[in-house]
N, C-alpha and C positions, 0 to 999 in steps of 0.2 A: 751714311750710317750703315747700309747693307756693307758693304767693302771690309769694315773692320769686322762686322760679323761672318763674313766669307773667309777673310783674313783666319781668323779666330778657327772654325770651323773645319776648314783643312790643315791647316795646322793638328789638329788634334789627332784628324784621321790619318794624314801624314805619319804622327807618330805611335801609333798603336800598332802593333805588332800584327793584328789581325792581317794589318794592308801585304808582310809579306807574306804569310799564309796565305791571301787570295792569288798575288804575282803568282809563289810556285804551283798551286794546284792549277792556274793559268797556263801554266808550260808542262804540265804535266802530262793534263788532257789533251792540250793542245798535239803532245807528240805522241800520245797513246792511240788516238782515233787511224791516223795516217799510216803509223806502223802497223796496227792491228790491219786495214784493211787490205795491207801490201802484204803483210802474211798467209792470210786466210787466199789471196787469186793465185799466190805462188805457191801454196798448200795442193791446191787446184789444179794447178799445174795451168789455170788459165791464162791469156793475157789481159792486156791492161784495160782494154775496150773492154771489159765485161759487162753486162747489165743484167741485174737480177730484178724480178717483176718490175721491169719500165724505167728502174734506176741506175743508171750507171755511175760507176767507181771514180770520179772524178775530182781534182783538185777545186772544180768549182761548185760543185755540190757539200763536198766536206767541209768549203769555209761556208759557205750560208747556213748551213747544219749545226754549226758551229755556235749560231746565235739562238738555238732551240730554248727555250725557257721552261719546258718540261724536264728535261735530262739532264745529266751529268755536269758539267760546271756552269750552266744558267740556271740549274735549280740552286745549286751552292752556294753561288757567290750573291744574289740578294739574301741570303739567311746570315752568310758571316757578316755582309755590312747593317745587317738589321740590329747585332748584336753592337756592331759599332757606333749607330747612332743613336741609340738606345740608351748607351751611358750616359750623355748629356741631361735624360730626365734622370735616371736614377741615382746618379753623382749629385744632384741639385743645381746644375750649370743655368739648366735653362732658368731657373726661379734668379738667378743671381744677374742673369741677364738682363731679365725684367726690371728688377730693381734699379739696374745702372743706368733704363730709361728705354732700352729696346722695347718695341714695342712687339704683340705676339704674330702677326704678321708680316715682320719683317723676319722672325725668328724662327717662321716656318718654310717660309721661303731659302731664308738659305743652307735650312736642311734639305729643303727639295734638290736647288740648283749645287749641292754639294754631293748629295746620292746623286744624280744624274750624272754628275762628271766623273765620279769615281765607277759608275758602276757602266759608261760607254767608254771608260778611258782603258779599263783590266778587261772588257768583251771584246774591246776592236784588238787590243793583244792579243788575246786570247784566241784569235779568227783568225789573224794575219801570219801567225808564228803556224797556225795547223793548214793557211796555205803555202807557206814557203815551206813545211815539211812534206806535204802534199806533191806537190810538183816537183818533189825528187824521184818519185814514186808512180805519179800519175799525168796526163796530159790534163790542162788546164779545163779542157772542155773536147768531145769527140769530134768536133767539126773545128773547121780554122778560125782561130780569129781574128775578131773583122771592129773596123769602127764601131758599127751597132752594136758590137758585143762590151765594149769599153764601155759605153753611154750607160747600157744597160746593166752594168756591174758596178755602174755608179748611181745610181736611182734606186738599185735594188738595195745599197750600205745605206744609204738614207732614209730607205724604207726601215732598213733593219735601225736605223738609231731611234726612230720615232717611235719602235716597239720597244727598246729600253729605255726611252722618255715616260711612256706607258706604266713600265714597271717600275721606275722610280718615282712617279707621282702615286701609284697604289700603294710602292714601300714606305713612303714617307706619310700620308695618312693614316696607315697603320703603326709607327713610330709612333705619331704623334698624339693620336687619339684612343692607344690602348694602355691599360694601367703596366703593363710590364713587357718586357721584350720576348720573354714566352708563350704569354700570346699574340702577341706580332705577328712572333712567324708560325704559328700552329695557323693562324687564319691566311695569314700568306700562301703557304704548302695548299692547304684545303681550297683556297680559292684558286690558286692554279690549277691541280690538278685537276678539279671542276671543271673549268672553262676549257682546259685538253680535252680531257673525259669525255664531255658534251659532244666536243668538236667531231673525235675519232667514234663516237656513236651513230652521229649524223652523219658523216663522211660511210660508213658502212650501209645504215641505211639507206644513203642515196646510193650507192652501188647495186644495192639490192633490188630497189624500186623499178632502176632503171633497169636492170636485167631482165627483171619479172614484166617490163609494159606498167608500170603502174599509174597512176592518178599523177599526171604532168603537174599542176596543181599544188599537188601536195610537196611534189619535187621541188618546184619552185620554191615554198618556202620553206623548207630544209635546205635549200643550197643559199638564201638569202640569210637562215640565222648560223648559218658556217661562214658566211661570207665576213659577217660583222663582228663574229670573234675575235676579237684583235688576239688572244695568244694563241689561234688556229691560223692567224696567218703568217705566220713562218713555214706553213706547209706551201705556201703559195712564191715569198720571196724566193729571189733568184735562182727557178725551177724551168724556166722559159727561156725567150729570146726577147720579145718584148713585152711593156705593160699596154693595155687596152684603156681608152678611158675610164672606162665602168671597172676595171681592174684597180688604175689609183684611186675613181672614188674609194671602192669599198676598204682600201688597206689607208685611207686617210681619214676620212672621215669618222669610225667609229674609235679612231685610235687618239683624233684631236679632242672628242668626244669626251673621251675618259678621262683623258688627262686633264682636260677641263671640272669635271666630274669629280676626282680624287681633290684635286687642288681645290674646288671649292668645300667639299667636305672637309678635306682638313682642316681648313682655315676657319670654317665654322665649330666644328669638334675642338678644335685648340686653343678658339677662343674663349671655349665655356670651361676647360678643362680646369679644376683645381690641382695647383701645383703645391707639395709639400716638401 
């Protein structure tokens, strides 16, 4: 029964125009980040190894950058698909579903596992197209690379999907559990950039703390509630060389966390929800 409602489901998204509005603003960013930052070293007169405050200019930094969920097309591209799935309730689809015998968690479901595909199938585009534009421009990384580096650019994209698994189990409980797609995404935006906000406050604070000697303590659990932000840790993916154990806990665990968390709140919220 899910099949014909996945069936069904992308089909729809398939054909709505939104989907190519997300592809080109996906290639857009994609080629504007890389170009931009080849302009501004050649402005410079620098070269390519440049690093400004601790960051270097790199093809492997700009694709993990890439899947920021604060900025430029990870804030964009869950808002046009909010508006995509969205229709479904206010069309009357979902109501007509029901009556054909779907039942309402099967029907939330495969709007979850349908934002999910859609919204890691237009990011990993989106990543891959800004690092092949990238590496026209930039070395891959300032040091050579090595097997470990492969391993670890591959643990660090599966970290990054886990973080748009994230964001499409919180998109899809807001879908499904708000009376309209306006505010969907008004609470979408506000709770993102909350949980940034928080993040880059705490991340400051501990800079501070620790410059000044402060209460080790107190550090501790500022760097424990940055650690568990799951949209604070894209500050973390693919920034290194390797993950430390207490490294994957912290970017797994609060992120299966949530997803678990949205997914059950949905299904609870959708099942009470009156449909008109």
């Amino acid at each position: 029964m899910m099949r014909g409602l996945l069936k069904a489901d992308f089909r729809r998204v398939m054909k709505d125009k939104l989907l190519i509005v997300m592809g080109i603003l996906a290639v857009v960013f994609a080629l504007i980040t890389p170009l931009l930052y080849a302009l501004i070293i050649s402005g410079m007169g620098a070269d390519e190894d440049l690093e400004v405050f601790g960051v270097a200019f790199t093809a492997k930094s700009m694709f993990f950058n890439s899947f920021s969920l604060g900025n430029n097309f990870g804030l964009i591209l869950p808002v046009l698909l909010a508006i995509v799935l969205c229709k479904d309730f206010s069309f009357g689809t979902v109501r007509n579903k029901i009556i054909a015998g779907k039942s309402r968690s099967e029907i939330f479901m495969s709007l979850f596992i349908t934002c999910s595909v859609v919204i890691v199938a237009v990011m990993v585009m989106h990543a891959f197209i800004t690092l092949g534009i990238s590496l026209c421009f930039f070395d891959y990384q300032l040091t050579p690379f090595t097997a470990s580096d492969f391993w670890y650019f591959l643990e660090s994209f599966v970290l990054e999907i886990l973080m748009l698994l994230f964001v499409s189990a919180m998109l899809s409980w807001l879908c499904a559990s708000r009376k309209n797609v306006g505010l969907a995404i008004v609470l979408y935006v506000a709770i993102t950039f909350a949980l940034i906000m928080i993040g880059s406050i705490i991340q400051v604070a501990i800079t501070l703390m620790e410059a000044l000697e402060g209460d080790e303590s107190i550090i501790s659990v500022l760097h424990f509630i940055s650690r568990i932000n799951v949209l604070n840790s894209t500050a973390y993916i693919g920034t290194g060389i390797k993950y430390s154990l207490e490294d994957r806990l912290y970017l797994v665990i609060p992120a299966v966390v949530g997803i678990s968390g949205f997914l059950g709140l949905g299904l609870l919220k959708f099942k009470k929800k009156d449909l008109k």
